[in-house]
C-alpha positions as CSV (number, residue, x, y, z in Angstrom):
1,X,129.7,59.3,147.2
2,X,128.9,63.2,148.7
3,X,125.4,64.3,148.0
4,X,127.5,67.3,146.0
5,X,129.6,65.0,143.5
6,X,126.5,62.9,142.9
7,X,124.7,65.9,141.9
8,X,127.4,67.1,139.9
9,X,127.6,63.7,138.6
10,X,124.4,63.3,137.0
11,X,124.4,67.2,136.3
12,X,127.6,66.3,133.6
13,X,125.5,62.9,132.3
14,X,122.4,65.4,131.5
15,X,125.3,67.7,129.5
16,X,126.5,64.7,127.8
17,X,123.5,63.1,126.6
18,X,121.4,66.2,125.7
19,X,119.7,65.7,122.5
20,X,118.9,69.4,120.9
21,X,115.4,69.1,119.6
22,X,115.6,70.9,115.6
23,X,111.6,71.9,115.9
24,X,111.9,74.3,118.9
25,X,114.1,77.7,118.8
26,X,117.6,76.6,119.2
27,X,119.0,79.3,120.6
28,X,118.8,78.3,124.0
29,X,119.1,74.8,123.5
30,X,122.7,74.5,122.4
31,X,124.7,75.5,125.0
32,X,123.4,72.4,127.3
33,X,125.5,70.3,124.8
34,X,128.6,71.1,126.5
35,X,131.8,69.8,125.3
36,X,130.0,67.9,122.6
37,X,129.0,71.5,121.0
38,X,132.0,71.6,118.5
39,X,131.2,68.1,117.3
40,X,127.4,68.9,116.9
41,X,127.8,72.1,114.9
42,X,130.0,70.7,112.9
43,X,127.8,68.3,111.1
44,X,126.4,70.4,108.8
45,X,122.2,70.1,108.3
46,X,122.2,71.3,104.1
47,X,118.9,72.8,104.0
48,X,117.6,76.1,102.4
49,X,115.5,76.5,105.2
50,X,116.7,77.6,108.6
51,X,115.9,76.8,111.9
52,X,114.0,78.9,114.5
53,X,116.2,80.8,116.9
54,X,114.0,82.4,119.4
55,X,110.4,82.0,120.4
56,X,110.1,85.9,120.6
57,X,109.1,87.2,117.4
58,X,111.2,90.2,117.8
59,X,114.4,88.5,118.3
60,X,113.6,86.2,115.5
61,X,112.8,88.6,113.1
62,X,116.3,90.5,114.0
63,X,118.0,87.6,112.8
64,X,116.5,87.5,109.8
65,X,118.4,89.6,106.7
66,X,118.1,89.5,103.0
67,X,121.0,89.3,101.2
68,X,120.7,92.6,99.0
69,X,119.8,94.7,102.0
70,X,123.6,94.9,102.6
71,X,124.6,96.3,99.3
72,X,121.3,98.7,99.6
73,X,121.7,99.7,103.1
74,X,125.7,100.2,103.3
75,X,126.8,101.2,100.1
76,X,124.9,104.7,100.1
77,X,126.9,105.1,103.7
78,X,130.4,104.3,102.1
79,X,129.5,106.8,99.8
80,X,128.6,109.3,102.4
81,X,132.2,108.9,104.2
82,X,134.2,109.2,100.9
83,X,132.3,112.3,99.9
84,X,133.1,113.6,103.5
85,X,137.0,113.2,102.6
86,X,136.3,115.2,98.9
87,X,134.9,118.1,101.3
88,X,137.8,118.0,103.5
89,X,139.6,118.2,100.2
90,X,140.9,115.5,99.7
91,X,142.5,114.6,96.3
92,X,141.0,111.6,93.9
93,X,144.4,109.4,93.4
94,X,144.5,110.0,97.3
95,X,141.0,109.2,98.1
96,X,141.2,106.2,96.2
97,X,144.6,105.1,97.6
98,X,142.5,105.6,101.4
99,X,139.6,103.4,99.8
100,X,142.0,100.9,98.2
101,X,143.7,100.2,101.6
102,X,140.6,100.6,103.3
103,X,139.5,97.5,101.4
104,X,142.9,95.6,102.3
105,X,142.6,96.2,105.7
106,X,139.4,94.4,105.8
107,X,140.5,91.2,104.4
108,X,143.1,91.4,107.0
109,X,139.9,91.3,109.5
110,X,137.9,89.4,107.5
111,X,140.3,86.6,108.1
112,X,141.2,87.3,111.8
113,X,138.0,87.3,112.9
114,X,136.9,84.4,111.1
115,X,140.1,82.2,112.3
116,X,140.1,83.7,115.6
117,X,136.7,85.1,117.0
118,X,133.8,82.6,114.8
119,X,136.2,79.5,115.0
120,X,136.7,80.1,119.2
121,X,136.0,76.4,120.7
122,X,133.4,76.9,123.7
123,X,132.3,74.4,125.7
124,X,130.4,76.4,128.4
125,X,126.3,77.0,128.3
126,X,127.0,80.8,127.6
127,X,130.0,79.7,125.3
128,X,128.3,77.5,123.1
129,X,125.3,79.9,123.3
130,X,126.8,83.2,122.1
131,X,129.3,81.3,119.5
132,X,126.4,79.4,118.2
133,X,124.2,83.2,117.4
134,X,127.9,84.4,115.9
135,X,128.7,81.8,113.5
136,X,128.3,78.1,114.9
137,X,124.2,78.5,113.1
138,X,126.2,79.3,110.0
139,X,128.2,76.2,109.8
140,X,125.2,73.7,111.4
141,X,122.6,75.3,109.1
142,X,125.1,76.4,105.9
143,X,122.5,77.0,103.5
144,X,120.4,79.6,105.3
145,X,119.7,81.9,103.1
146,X,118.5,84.3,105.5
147,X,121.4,84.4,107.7
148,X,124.2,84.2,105.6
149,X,124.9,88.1,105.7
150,X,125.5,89.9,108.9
151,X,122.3,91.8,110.5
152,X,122.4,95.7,109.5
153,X,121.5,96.6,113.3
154,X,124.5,94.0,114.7
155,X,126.7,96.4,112.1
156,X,125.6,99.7,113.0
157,X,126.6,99.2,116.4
158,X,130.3,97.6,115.2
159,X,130.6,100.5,113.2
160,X,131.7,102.6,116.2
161,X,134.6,101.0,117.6
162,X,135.9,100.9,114.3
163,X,135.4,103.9,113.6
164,X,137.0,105.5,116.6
165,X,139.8,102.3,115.8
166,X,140.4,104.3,112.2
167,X,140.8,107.7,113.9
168,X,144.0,106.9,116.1
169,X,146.4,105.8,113.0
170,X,144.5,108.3,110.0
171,X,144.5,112.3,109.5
172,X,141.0,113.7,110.2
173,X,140.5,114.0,106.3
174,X,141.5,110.5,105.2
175,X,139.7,109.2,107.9
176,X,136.2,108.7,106.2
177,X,137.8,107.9,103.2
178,X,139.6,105.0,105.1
179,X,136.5,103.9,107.0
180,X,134.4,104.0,103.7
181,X,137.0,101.7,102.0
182,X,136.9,99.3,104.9
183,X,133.1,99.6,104.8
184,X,133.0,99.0,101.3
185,X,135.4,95.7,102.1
186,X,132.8,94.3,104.1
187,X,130.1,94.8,101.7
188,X,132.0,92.6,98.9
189,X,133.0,90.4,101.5
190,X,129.0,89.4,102.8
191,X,127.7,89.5,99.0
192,X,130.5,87.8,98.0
193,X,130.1,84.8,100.8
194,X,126.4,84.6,100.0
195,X,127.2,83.8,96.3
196,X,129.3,81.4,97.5
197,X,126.8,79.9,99.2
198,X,124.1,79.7,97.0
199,X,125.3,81.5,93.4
200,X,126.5,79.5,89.8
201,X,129.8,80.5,89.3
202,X,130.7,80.0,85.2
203,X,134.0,81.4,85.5
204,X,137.2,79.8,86.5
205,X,138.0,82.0,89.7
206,X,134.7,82.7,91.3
207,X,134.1,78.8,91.0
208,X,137.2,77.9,92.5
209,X,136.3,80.1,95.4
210,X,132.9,78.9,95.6
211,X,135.0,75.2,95.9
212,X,137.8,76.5,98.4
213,X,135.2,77.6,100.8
214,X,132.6,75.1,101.3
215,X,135.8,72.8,101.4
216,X,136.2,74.3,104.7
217,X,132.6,74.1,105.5
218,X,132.3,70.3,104.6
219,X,135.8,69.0,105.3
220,X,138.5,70.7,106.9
221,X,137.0,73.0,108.9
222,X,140.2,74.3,110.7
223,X,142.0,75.7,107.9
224,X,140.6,78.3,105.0
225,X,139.1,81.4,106.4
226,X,140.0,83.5,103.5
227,X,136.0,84.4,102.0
228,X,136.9,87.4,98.9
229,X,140.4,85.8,98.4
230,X,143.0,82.9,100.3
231,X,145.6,85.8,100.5
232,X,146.1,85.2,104.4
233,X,145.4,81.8,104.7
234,X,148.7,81.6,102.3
235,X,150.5,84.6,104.6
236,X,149.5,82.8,107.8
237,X,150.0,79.2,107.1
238,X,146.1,77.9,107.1
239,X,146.2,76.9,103.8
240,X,144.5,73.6,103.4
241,X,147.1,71.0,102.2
242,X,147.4,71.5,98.9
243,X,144.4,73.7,96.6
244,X,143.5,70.1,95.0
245,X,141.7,69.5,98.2
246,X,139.8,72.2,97.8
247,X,139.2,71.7,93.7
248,X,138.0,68.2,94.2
249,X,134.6,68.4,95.9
């Protein structure tokens, strides 16, 4: 055997049996699991207390957000884009119409980067790395309290593209309307998946969507993005077999 393939060799062994150590920052850790990544974070730790990401308390801390910042944070800004469209002039019924479809639109996102972007298999250091920061922590760690809802500086900077997104296909006055509605879509839908998480649904509805979704955390983990509704896992085909699965945890 070449000097090269039996370094490569033992390189791929290391990979393989690399044991990710729960009392350091994980962060950095993860992505030596290679291809055994998507089995690892998929065996769900159910704790209410996170692990450490990074050794820097910076970074750490930016990782870090309580739930009701969202609400407190975003929902003064949707207001600030609809009352930009009532300036333009704007009408009520149409304004609401813009926030209504705003809203819709997000679900459509909600699910497409939850099926598409969060559930990407990796199997590179890098891979496994950034996947891991974007949603692999949530399903390893699905209790976290404390990253359950999306980081307000991550968000801010999103918030450009879509915006700029919104502007091709809307008029100049329906515009903030629009991007208020979709802005107010995301807010339900991250207050919305923390109560799944950790809320007491006494209602029929809420508690079957509490059931539906940590049915995809804890046992079919390919199928179910839907958060706020199943609407497009139903359009889509990613429906779980039948919603009895998801009754019966």
């Amino acid at each position: 055997m070449s000097l090269e393939r039996h370094v490569k060799t033992i390189t791929k062994m290391v990979a393989q049996n690399f044991v990710v150590d729960l009392d350091k920052p994980l962060v950095f850790q993860v992505g030596h699991l290679g291809e055994a990544y998507e089995e690892w974070v998929h065996q769900p730790i159910v704790s209410k207390e996170g692990p450490r990401f990074f050794q820097n308390e910076v970074l750490e801390s930016l990782t870090l957000t309580v739930w009701w910042a969202i609400p407190v944070i975003w929902l003064p800004v949707v207001c600030w884009f609809v009352y930009n469209s009532i300036q333009m002039g704007l009408s009520c019924p149409h304004i609401a119409l813009m926030v209504v479809l705003g809203i819709f639109v997000w679900t459509l996102l909600e699910y497409t980067l939850h099926r598409f972007l969060f559930h990407i298999k990796t199997k590179t250091y890098w891979g496994n790395t950034i996947h891991y920061l974007l949603h692999g922590c949530h399903h390893k760690h699905p209790m976290d309290g404390l990253r359950l809802v999306f980081p307000p500086t991550a968000t801010a900077i999103l918030l450009f593209p879509f915006w700029n997104a919104v502007k091709l296909f809307s008029t100049p006055s329906t515009t903030p309307a629009l991007f208020g509605g979709g802005l107010l879509g995301y807010v339900i839908y991250d207050c919305t998946h923390y109560y799944l998480h950790h809320g007491q649904p006494k209602t029929e509805h809420p508690r079957n969507l509490k059931k539906y979704h940590l049915n995809h955390h804890f046992r079919i983990q390919d199928k179910g993005f839907g958060i706020t509704s199943s609407l497009w896992d139903k359009v889509f085909g990613t429906l779980p077999s039948s919603k009895a699965d998801a009754k019966s945890m």
